[in-house]
N, C-alpha and C positions, 0 to 999 in steps of 0.2 A: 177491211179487205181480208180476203180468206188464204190461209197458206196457200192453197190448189192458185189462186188467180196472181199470187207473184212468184209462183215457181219450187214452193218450198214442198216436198212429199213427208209424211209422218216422218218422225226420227229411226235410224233405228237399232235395236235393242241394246240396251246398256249406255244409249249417249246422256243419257238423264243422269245418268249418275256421272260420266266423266265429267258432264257441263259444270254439274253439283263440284267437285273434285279442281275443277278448272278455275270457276269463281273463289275459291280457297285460297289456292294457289297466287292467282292474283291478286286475291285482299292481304294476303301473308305478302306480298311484295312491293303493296304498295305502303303499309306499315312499315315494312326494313328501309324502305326510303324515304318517310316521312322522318323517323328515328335519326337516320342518317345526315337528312339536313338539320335537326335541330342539333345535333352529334357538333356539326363542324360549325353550327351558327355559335353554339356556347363557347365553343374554344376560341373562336376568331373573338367573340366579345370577351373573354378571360388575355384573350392576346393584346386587345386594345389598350385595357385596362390598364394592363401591364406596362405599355410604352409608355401611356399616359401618367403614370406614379412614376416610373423611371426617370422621364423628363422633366417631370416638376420638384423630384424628390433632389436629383443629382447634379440636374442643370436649371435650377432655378425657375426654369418657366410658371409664367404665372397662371392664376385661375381665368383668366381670358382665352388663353389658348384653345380651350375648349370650344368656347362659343366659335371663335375663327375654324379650328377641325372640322367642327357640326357643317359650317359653311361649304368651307370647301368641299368635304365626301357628299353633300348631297347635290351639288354641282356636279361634282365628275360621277355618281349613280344615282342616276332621277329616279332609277325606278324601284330603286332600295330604298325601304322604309327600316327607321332602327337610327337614323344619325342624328336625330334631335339634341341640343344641349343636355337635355336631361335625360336620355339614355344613355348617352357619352359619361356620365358621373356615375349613373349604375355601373357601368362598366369597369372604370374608376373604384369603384367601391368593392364589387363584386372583385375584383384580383387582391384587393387589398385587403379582402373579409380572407380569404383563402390562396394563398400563398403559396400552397401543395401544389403542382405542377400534376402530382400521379393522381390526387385527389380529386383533380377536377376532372382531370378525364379518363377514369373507370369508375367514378362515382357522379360527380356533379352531372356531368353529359348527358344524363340519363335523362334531365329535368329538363322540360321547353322552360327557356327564358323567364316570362311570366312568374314561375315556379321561382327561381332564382330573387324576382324582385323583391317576393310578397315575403320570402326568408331576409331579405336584407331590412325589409322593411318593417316586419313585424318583431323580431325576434333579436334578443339583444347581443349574443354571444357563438362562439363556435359548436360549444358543449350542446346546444339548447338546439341550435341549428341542425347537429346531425342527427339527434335523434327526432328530430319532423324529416328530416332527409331520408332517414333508413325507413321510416313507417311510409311516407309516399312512395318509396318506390317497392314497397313490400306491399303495399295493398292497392298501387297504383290508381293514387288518390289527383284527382283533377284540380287544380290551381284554388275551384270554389270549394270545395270540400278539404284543401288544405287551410285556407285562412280561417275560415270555422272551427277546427281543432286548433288553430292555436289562438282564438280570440276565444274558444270555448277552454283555456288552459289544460287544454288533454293531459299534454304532461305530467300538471303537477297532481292531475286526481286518478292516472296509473296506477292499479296494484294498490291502490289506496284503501280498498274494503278491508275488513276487521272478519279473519276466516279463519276454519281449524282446518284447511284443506291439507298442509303437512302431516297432520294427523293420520288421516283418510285416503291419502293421493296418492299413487306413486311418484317418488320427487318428480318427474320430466313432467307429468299431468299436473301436479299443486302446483309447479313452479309458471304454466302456460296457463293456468285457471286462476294463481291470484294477479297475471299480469293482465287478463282478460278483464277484471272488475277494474272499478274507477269508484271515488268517492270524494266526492258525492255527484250524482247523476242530474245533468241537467235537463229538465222538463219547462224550459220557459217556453217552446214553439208551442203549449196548451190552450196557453191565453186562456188561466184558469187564475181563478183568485187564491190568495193564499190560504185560504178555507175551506175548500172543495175538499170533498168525502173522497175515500177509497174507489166508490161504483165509478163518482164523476171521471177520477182518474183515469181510472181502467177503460171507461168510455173514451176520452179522448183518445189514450195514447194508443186506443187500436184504430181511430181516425185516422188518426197522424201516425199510421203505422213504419211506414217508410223513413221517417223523424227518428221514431224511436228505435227502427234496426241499427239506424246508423249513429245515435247515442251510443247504442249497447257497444255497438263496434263490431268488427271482421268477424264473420266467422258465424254469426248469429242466424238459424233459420225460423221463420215463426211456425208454430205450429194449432197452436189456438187458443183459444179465450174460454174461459168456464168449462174444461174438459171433465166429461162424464169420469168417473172412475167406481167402479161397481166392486166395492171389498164387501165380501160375505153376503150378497145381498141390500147393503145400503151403499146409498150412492155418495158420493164427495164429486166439487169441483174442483179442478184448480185454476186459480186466478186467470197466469198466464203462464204458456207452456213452449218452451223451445227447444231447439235441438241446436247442442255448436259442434260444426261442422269438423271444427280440428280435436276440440276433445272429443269427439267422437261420445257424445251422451248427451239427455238432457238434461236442460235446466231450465226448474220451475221457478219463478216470480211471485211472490206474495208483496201486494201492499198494504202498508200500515199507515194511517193518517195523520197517525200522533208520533209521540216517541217511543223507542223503541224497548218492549217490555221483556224479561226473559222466556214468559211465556209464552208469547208470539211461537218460539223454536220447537215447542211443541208438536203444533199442527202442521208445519212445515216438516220437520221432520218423518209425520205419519205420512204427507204426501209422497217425501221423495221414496218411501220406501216402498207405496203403494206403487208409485210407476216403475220403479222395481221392477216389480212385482208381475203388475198387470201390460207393460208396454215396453219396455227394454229388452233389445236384441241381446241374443248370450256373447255376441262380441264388442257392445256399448261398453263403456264406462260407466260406473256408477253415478247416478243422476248426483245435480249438484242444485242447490238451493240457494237462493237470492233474496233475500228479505230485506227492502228497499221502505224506510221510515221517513220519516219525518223528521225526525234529529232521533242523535243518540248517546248515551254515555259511555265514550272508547272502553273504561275498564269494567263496567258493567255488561258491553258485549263479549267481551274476552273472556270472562268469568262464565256464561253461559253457554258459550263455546265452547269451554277448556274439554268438558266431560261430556257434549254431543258426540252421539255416533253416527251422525252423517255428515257428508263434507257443504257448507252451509257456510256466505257470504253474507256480512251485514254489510249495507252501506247508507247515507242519506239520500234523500234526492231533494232538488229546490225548484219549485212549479213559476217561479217570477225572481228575478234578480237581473241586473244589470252587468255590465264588463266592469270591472275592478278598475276604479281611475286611473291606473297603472297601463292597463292594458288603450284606453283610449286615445288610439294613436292622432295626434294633429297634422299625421299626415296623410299624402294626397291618399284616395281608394283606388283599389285595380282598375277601376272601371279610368279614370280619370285619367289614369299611367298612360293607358292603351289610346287613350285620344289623343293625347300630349305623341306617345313615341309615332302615330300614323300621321302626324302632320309632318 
């Protein structure tokens, strides 16, 4: 049906942009109130909790009481979902992981629930917890992309490469660039054998390009694969070339199939200076270099490091490995939680 046959004439001039302005507005408002319920759904669940250890802590009540609780709130609110036995113990759990009154609500609040479970679930301690806490809500990470980093042990391969970036950096830059590296870098979404050559690599992980922004982590933009770079007249490529957004420069990628040699830092080093050189804005930061092996000798890298003059991260990467038995939790999956709390 045609605007003219239900009444509607052209818009006109400038409502295209109010409407544009309008739809803003309302998606900015329907976010402050999605925010908001989950704002007071954590606190009401941190409040439960609370009564719940109180009662059992002070006045003896036993682990029964729960089950009968579950009973009765979903009696008296059929249409609230959340009273199950065993979101009743999250609840439980979750007041008794965090204690802080001011903590949970200018900090934890922030998180939908879900968020909350998968920290009580995966992760052993407070120390360990906040720092998955501060990184989800600093890169506003989705419930599945937080248990990945902590099943992928992000933590403990933080800041972990072997660099002279204090050398080369200005502190506030080395200090954001050696937290930006991890070592060693997991490449098992390859489904490559532990033998695959450099090319193969470099083929897959620009497949799985998406996989591997969000290995590298925040901040990472791709820029391209076997980049022309034309010094004097002869040509060089480099592997892979990116730009990060917050050190404002880039950073080239070399991989090595084997272990890591001193000489590797060579040609890397001619790269980063050629993009320099040839592609570096005069307000960029000096390009940074990543040379990503196969194993390596810690003081063997640091030694070839000590006297480079360019700022240049080693780390390993592993194409097949499993979760550390440690990490293989026996218990329930998100997915499982969310069917259990909607009955």
């Amino acid at each position: 049906m045609s605007e003219t046959a239900i009444g509607l004439t052209a818009p006109p001039e400038g409502y295209s942009d109010w409407l544009t302005d309008l739809k803003g507005r309302i998606h900015n408002a329907q976010q402050r109130a999605s925010i908001a319920v989950n704002r007071e759904l954590v606190l009401l669940y941190w409040q439960i909790g609370c009564d719940i250890l109180t009662r059992q802590n002070d006045q003896g009540w036993g682990s029964k009481v729960i089950d009968r609780l579950a009973q009765d709130l979903r009696a008296a609110f059929p249409d609230m979902k959340g009273f199950s036995p065993r979101n009743l113990k999250y609840m439980r759990a979750f007041a008794e992981a965090w204690p802080d009154s001011e903590f949970v609500q200018e900090v934890l609040a922030q998180l939908p629930w879900y968020h909350q479970i998968a920290l009580l679930d995966k992760l052993p301690g407070p120390e360990t917890r906040r720092w998955y806490i501060t990184q989800t809500i600093k890169h506003n990470w989705s419930r599945n992309t937080l248990v990945m980093h902590i099943e992928n042990r992000l933590l403990e391969r933080s800041g972990k490469a072997v660099s002279n970036f204090e050398n080369h950096l200005p502190k506030a830059q080395s200090d954001l660039a050696r937290e930006t590296l991890k070592d060693p870098y997991r490449f098992d979404f390859l489904s490559l054998g532990l033998n695959a050559q450099e090319r193969d690599i470099e083929n897959a992980l620009i497949k799985h390009v998406t996989d591997f922004l969000l290995e590298l982590g925040a901040g990472f933009a791709f820029v391209g694969r076997q980049v022309l770079l034309n010094v004097g007249g002869d040509e060089f490529f480099v592997d892979l070339l990116f730009y990060h957004l917050k050190l404002r420069c880039y950073v080239v990628i070399e991989l090595k199939a084997g272990k890591f040699k001193p000489e590797h830092l060579g040609k890397l080093s001619f790269y980063l200076a050629a993009v320099d050189a040839e592609l570096k804005h005069p307000q960029d930061g000096p390009t940074i270099g990543l040379l990503l092996c196969k194993g390596k000798n810690e003081v063997v890298a640091e030694y070839a490091l000590r006297d480079n003059n360019r700022p240049i991260g080693v780390a390993e990467y592993q194409l097949v490995e499993s979760l550390p038995a440690e990490l293989q939790s026996s218990l329930p999956s998100i997915e499982q939680i969310e069917r259990e709390l909607a009955g």
